[in-house]
N, CA, C and O atoms as a GROMACS GRO file, in nm:
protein
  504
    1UNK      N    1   2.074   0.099  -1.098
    1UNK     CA    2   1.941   0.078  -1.047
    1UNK      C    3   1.900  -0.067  -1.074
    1UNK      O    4   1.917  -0.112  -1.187
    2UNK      N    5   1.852  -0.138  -0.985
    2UNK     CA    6   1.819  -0.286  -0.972
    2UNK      C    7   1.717  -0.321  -1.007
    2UNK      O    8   1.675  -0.364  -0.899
    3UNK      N    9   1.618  -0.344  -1.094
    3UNK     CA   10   1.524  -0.361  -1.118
    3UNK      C   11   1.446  -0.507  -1.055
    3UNK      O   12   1.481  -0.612  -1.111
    4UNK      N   13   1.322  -0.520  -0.920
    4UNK     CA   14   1.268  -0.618  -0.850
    4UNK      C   15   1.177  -0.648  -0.911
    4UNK      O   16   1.105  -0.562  -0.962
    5UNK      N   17   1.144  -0.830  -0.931
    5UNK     CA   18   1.006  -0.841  -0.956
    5UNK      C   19   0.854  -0.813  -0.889
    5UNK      O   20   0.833  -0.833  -0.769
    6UNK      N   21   0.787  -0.782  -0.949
    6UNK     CA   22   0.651  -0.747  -0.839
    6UNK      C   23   0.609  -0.871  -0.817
    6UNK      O   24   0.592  -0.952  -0.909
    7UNK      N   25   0.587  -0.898  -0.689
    7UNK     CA   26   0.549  -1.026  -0.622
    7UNK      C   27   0.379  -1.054  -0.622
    7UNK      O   28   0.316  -1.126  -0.546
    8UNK      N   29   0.332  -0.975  -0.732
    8UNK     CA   30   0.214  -1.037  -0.739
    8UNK      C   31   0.180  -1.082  -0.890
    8UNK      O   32   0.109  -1.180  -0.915
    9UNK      N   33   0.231  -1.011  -0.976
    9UNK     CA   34   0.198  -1.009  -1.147
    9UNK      C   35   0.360  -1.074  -1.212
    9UNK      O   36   0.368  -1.112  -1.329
   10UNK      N   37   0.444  -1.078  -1.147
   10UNK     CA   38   0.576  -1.134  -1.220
   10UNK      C   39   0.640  -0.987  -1.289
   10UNK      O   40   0.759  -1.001  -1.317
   11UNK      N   41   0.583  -0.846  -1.324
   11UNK     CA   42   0.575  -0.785  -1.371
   11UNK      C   43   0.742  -0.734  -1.268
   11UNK      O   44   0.812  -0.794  -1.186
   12UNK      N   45   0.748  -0.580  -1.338
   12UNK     CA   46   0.891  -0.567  -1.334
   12UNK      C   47   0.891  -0.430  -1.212
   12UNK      O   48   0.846  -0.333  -1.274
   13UNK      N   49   0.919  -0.393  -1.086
   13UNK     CA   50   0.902  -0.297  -1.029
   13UNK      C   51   0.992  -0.202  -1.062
   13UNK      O   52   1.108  -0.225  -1.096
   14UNK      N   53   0.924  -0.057  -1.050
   14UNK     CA   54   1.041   0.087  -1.102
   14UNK      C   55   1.027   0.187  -1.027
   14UNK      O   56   0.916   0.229  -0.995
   15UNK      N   57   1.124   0.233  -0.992
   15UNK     CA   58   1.142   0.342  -0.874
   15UNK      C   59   1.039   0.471  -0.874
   15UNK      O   60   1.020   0.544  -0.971
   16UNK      N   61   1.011   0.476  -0.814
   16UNK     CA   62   0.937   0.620  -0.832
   16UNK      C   63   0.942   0.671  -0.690
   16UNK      O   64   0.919   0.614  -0.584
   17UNK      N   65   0.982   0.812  -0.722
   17UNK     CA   66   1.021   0.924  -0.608
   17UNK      C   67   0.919   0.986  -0.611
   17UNK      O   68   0.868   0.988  -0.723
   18UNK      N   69   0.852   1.053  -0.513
   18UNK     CA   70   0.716   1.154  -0.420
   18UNK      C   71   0.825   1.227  -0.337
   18UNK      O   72   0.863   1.159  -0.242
   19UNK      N   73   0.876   1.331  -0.347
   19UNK     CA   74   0.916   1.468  -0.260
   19UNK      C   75   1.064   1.390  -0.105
   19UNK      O   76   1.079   1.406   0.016
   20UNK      N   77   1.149   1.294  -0.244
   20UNK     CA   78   1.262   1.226  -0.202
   20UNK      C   79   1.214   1.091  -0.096
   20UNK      O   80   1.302   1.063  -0.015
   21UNK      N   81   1.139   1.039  -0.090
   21UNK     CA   82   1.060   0.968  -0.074
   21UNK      C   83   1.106   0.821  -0.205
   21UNK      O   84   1.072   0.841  -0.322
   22UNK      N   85   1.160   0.723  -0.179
   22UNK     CA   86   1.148   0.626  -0.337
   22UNK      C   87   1.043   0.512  -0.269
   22UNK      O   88   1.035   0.475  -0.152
   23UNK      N   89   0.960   0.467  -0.393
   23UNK     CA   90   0.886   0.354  -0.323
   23UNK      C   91   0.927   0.284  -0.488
   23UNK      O   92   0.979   0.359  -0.570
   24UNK      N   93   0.902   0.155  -0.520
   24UNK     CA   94   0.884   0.051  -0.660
   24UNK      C   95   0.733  -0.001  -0.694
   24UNK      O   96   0.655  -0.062  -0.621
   25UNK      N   97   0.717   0.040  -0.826
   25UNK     CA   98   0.536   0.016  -0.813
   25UNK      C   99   0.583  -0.056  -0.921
   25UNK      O  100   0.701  -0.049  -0.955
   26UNK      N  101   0.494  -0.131  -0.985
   26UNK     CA  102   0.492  -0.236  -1.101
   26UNK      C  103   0.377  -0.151  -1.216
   26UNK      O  104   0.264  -0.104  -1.210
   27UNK      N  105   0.459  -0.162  -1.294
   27UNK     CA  106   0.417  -0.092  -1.426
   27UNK      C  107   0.278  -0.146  -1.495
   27UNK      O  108   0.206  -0.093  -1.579
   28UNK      N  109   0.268  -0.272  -1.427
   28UNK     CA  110   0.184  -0.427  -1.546
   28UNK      C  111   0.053  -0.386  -1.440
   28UNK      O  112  -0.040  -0.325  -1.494
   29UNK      N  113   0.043  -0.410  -1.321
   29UNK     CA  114  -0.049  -0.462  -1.189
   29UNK      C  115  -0.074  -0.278  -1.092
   29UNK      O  116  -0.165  -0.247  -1.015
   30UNK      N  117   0.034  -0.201  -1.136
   30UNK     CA  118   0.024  -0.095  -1.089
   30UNK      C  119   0.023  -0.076  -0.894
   30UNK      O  120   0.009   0.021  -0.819
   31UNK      N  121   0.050  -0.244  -0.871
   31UNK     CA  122   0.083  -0.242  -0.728
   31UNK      C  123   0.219  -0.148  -0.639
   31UNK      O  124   0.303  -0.086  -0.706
   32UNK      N  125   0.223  -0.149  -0.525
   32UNK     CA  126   0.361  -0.033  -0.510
   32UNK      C  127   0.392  -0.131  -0.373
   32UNK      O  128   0.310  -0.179  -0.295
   33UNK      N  129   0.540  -0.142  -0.374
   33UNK     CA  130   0.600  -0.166  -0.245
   33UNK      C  131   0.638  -0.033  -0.159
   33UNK      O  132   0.664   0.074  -0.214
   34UNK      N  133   0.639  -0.046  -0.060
   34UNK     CA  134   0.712   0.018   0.027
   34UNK      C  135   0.812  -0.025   0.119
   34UNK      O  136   0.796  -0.118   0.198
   35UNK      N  137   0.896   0.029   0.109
   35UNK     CA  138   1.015   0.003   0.221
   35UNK      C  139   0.970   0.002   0.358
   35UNK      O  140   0.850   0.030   0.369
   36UNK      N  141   1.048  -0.029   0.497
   36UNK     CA  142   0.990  -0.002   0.610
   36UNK      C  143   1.000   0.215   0.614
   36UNK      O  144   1.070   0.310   0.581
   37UNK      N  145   0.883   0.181   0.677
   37UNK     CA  146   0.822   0.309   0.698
   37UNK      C  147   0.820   0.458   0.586
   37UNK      O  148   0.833   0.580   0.597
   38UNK      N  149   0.799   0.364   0.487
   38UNK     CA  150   0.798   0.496   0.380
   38UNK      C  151   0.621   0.484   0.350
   38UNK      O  152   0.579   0.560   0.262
   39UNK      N  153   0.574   0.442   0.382
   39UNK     CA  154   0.397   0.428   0.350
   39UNK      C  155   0.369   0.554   0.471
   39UNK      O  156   0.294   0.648   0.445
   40UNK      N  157   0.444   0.540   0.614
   40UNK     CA  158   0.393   0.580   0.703
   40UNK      C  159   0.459   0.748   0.657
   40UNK      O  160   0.387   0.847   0.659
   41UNK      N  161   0.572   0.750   0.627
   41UNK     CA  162   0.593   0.939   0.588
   41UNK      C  163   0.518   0.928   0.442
   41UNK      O  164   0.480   1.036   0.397
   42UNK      N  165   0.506   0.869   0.402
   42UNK     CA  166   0.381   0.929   0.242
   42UNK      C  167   0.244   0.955   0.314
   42UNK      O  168   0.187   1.054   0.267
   43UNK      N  169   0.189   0.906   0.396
   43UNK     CA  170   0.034   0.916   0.423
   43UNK      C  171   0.077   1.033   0.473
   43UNK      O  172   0.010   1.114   0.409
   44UNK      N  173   0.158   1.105   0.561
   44UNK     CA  174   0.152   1.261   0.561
   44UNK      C  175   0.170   1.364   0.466
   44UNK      O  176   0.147   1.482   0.492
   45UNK      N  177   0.191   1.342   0.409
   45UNK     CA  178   0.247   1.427   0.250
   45UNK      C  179   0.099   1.443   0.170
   45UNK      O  180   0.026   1.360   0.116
   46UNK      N  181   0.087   1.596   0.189
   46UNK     CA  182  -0.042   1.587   0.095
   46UNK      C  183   0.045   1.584  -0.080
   46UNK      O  184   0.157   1.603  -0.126
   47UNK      N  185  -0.097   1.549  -0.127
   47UNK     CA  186  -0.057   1.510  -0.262
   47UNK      C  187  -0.017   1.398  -0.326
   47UNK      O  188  -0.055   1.371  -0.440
   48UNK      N  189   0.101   1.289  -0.222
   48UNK     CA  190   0.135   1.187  -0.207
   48UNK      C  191   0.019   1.029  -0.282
   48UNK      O  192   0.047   0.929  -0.349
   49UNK      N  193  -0.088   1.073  -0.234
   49UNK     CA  194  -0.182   0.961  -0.331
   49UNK      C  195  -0.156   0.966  -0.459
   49UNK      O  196  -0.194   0.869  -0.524
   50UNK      N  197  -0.101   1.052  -0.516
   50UNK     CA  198  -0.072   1.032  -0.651
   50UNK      C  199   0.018   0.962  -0.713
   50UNK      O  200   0.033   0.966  -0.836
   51UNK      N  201   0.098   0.880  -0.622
   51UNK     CA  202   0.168   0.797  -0.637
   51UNK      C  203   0.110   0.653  -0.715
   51UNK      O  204   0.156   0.582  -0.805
   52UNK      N  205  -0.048   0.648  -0.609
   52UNK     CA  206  -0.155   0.586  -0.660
   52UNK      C  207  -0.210   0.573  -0.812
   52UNK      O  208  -0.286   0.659  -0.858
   53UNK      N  209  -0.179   0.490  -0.869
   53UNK     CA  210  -0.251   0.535  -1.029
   53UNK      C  211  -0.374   0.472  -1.026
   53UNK      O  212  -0.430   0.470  -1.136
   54UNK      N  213  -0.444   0.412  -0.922
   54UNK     CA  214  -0.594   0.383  -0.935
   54UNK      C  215  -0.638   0.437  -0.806
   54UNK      O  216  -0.566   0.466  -0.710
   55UNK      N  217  -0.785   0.447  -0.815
   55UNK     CA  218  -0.844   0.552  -0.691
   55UNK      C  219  -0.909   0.433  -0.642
   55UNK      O  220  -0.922   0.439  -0.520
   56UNK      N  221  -0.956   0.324  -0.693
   56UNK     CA  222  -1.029   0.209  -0.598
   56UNK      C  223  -0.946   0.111  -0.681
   56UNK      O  224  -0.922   0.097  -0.801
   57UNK      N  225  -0.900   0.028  -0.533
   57UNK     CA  226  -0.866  -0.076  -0.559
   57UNK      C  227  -0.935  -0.179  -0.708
   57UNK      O  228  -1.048  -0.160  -0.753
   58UNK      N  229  -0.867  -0.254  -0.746
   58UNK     CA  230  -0.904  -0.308  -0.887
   58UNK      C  231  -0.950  -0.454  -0.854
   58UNK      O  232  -1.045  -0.510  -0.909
   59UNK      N  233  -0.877  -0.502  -0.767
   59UNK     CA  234  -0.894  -0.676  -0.720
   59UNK      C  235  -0.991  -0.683  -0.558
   59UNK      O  236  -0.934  -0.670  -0.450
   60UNK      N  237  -1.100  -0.698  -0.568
   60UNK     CA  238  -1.189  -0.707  -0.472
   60UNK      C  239  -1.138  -0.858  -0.411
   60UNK      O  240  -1.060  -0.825  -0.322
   61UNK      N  241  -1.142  -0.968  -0.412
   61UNK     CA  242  -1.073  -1.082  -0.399
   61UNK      C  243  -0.964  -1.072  -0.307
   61UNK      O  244  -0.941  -0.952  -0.293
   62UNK      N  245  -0.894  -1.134  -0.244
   62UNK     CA  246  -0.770  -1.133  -0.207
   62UNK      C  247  -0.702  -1.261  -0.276
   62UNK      O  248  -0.736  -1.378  -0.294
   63UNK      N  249  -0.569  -1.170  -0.310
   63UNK     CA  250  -0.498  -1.270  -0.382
   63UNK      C  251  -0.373  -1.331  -0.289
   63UNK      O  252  -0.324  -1.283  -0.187
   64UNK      N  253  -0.334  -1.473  -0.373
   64UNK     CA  254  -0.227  -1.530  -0.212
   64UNK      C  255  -0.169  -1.451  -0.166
   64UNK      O  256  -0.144  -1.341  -0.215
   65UNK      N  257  -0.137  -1.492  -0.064
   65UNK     CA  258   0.016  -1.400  -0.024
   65UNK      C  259   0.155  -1.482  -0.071
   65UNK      O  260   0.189  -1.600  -0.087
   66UNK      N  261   0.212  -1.351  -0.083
   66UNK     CA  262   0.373  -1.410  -0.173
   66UNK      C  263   0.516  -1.361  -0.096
   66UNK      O  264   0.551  -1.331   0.018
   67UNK      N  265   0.555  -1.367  -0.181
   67UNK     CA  266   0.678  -1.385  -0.128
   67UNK      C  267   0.745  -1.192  -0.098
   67UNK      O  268   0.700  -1.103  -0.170
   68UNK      N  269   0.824  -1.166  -0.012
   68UNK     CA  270   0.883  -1.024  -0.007
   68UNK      C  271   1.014  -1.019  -0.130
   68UNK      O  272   1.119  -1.083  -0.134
   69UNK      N  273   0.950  -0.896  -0.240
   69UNK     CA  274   1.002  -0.861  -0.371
   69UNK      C  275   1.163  -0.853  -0.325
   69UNK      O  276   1.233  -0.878  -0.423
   70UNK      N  277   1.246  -0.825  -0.202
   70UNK     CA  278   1.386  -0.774  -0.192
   70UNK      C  279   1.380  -0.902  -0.071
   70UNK      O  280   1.260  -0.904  -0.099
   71UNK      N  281   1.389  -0.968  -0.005
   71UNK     CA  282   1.425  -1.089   0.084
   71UNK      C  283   1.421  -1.197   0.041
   71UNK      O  284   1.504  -1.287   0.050
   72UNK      N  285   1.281  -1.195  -0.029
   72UNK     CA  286   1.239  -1.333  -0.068
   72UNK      C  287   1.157  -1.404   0.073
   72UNK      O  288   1.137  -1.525   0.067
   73UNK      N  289   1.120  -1.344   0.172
   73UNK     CA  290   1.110  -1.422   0.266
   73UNK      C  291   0.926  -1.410   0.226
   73UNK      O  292   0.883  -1.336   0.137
   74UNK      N  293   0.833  -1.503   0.320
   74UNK     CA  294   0.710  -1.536   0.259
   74UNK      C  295   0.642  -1.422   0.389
   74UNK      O  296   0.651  -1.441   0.510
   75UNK      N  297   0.557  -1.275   0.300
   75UNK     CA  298   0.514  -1.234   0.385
   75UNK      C  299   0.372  -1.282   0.458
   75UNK      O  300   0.321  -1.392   0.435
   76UNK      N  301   0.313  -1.180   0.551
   76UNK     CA  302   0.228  -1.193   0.623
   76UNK      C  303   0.114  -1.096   0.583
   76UNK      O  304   0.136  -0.978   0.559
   77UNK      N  305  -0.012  -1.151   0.577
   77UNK     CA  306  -0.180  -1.081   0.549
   77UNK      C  307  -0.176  -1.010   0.669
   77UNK      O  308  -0.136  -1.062   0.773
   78UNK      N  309  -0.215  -0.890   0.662
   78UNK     CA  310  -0.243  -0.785   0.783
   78UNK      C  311  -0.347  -0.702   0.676
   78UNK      O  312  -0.350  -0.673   0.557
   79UNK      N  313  -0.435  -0.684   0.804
   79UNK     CA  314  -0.587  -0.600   0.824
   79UNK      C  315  -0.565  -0.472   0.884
   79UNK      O  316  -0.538  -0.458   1.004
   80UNK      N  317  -0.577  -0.374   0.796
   80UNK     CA  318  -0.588  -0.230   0.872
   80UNK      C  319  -0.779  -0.219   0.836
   80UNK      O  320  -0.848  -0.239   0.736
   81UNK      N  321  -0.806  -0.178   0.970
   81UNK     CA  322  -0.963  -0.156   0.954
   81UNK      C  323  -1.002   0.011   0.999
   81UNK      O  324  -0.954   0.065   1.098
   82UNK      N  325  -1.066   0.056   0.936
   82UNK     CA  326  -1.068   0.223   0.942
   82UNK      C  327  -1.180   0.256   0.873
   82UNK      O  328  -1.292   0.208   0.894
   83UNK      N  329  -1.150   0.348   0.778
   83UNK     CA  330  -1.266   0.399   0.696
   83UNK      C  331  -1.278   0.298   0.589
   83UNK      O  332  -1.386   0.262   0.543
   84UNK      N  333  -1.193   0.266   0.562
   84UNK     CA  334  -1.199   0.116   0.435
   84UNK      C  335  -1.061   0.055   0.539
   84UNK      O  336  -0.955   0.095   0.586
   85UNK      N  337  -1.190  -0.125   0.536
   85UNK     CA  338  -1.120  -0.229   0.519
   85UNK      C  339  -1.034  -0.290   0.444
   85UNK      O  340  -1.062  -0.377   0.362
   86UNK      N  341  -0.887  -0.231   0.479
   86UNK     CA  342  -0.738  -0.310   0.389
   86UNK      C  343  -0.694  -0.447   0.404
   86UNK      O  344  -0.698  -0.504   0.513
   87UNK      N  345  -0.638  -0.520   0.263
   87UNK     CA  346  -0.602  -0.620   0.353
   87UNK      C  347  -0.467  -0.597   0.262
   87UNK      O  348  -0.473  -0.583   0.140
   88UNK      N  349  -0.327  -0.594   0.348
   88UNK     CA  350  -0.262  -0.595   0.242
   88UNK      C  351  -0.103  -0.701   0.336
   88UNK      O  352  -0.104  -0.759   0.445
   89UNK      N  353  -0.005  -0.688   0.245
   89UNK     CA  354   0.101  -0.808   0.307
   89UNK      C  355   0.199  -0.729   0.324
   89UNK      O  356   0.215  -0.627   0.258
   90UNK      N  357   0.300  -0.782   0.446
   90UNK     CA  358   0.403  -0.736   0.493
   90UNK      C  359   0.493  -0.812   0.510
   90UNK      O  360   0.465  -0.932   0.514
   91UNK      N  361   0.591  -0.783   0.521
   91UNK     CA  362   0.721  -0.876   0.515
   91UNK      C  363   0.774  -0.860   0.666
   91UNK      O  364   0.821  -0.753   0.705
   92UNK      N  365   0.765  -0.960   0.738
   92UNK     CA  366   0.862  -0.960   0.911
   92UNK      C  367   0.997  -0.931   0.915
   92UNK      O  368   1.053  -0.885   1.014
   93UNK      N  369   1.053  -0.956   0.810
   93UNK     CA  370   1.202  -0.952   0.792
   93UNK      C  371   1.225  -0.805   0.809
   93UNK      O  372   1.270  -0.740   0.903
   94UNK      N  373   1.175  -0.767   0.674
   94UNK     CA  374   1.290  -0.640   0.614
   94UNK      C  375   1.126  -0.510   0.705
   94UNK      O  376   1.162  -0.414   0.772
   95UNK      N  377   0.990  -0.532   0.688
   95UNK     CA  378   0.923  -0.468   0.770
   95UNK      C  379   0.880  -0.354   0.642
   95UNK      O  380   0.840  -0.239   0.658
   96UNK      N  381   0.900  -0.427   0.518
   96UNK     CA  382   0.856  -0.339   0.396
   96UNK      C  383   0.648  -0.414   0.383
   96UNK      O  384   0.603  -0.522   0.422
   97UNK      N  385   0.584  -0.304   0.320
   97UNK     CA  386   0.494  -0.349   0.272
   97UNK      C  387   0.444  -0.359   0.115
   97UNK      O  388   0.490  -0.298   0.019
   98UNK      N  389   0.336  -0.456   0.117
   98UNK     CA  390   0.271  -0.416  -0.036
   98UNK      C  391   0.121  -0.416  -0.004
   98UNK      O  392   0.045  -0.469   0.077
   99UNK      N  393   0.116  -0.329  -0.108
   99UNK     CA  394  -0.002  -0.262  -0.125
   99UNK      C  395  -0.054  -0.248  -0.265
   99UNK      O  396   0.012  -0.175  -0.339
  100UNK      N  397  -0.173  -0.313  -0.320
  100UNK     CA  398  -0.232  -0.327  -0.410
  100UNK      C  399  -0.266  -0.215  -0.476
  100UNK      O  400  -0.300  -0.120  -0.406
  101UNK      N  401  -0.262  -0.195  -0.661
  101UNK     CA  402  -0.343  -0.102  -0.685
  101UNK      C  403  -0.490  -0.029  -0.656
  101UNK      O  404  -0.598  -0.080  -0.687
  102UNK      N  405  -0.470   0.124  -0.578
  102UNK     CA  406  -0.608   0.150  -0.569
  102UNK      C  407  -0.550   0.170  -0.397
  102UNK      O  408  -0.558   0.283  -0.349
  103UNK      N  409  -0.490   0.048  -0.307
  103UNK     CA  410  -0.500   0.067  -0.188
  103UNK      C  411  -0.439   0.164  -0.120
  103UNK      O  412  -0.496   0.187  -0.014
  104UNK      N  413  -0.295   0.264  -0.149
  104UNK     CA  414  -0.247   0.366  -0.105
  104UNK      C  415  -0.349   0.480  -0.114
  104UNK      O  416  -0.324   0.576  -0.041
  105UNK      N  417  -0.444   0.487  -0.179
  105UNK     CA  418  -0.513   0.625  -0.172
  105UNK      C  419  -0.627   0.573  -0.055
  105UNK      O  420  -0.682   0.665   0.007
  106UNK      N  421  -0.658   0.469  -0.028
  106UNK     CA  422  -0.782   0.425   0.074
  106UNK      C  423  -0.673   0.422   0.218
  106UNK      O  424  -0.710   0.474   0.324
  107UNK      N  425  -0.522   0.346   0.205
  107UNK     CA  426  -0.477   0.360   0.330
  107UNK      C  427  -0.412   0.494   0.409
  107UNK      O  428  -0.376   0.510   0.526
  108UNK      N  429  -0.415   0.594   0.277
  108UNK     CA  430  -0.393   0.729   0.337
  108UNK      C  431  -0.512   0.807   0.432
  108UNK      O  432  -0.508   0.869   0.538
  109UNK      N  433  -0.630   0.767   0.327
  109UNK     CA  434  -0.783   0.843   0.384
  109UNK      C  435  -0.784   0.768   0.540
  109UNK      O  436  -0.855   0.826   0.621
  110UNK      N  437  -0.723   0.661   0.582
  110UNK     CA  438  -0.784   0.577   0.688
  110UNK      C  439  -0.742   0.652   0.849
  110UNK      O  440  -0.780   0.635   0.965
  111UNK      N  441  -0.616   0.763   0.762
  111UNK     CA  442  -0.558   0.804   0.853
  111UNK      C  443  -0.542   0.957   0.825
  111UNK      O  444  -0.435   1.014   0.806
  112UNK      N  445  -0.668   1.017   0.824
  112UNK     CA  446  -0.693   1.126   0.821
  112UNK      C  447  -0.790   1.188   0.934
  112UNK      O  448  -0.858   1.105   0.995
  113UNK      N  449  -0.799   1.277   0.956
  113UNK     CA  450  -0.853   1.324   1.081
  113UNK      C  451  -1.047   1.322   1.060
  113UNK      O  452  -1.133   1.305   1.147
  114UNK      N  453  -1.058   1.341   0.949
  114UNK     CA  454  -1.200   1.357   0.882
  114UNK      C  455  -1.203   1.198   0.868
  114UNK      O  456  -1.300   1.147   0.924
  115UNK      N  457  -1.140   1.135   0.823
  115UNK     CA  458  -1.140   0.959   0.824
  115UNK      C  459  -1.232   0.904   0.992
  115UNK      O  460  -1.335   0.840   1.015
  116UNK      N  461  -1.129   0.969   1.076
  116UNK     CA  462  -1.182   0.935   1.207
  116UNK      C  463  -1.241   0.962   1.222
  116UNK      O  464  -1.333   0.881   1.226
  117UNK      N  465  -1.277   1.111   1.252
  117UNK     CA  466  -1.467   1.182   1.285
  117UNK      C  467  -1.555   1.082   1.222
  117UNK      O  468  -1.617   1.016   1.306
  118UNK      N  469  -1.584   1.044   1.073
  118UNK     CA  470  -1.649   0.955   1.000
  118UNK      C  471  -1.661   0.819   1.061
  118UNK      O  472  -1.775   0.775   1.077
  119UNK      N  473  -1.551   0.743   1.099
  119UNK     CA  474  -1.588   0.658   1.160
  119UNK      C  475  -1.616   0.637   1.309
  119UNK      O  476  -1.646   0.525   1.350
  120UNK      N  477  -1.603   0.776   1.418
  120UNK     CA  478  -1.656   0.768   1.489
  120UNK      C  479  -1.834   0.820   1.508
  120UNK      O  480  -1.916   0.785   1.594
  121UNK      N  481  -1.848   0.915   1.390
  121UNK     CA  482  -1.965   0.909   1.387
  121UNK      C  483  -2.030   0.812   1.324
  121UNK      O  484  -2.141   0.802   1.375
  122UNK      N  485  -2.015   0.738   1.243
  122UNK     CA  486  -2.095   0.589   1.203
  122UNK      C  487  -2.118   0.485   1.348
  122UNK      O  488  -2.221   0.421   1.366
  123UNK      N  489  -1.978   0.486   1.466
  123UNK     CA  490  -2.002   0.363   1.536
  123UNK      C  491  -2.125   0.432   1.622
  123UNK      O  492  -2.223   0.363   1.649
  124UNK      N  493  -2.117   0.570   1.664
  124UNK     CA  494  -2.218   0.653   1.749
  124UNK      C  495  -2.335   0.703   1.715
  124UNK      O  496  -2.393   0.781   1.791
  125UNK      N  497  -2.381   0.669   1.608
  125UNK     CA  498  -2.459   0.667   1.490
  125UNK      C  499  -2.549   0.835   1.544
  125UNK      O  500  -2.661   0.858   1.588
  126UNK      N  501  -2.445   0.910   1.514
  126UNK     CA  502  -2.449   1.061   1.498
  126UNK      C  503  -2.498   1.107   1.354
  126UNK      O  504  -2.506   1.227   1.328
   0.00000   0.00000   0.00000
């Protein structure tokens, strides 16, 4: 097992499995990478936020963007806007993401069916 640095704290990333599922979260910053498309089969998985060890994000701020933990290549700021405004970084290369402590449990809710009703009743002001 290879142990990656977390590309935001220097801190040390460690595997952690959700129902054969592996993602690397950092022990120090509690941030989590994802591989390409393992964020997208966890947000279906109930229970899966628990992967999450904070329920609100911790860093209100945005911090630089850095480098991708397995390429090295310099990712990209992307905005998911929903029920909460994400801002989190992706890598073009390999098509893995990161996601801040706190933000996997807000980017799961964004894509929930009650997520949507909510924000279509706020824009229709129902």
């Amino acid at each position: 097992m290879k142990c990656i640095g977390c590309p935001k704290c220097n801190g040390q990333l460690h595997q952690v499995i959700y129902q054969q599922i592996e993602v690397d979260r950092c022990d120090h910053c509690q941030g989590i990478w994802f591989d390409r498309l393992e964020a997208e089969k966890l947000k279906q998985i109930k229970g899966s936020e628990s992967l999450d060890k904070c329920t609100k994000p911790r860093n209100k701020q945005r911090s630089p963007v850095s480098a991708c933990p397995h390429c090295h290549q310099q990712m990209l700021r992307m905005l998911d806007i929903d029920k909460h405004a994400i801002w989190y970084e992706k890598c073009a290369r390999c098509q893995g993401i990161w996601l801040e402590a706190g933000q996997f449990s807000q980017y799961k809710q964004n894509f929930t069916p009650k997520g949507v009703i909510d924000l279509a009743k706020q824009v229709l002001h129902i």
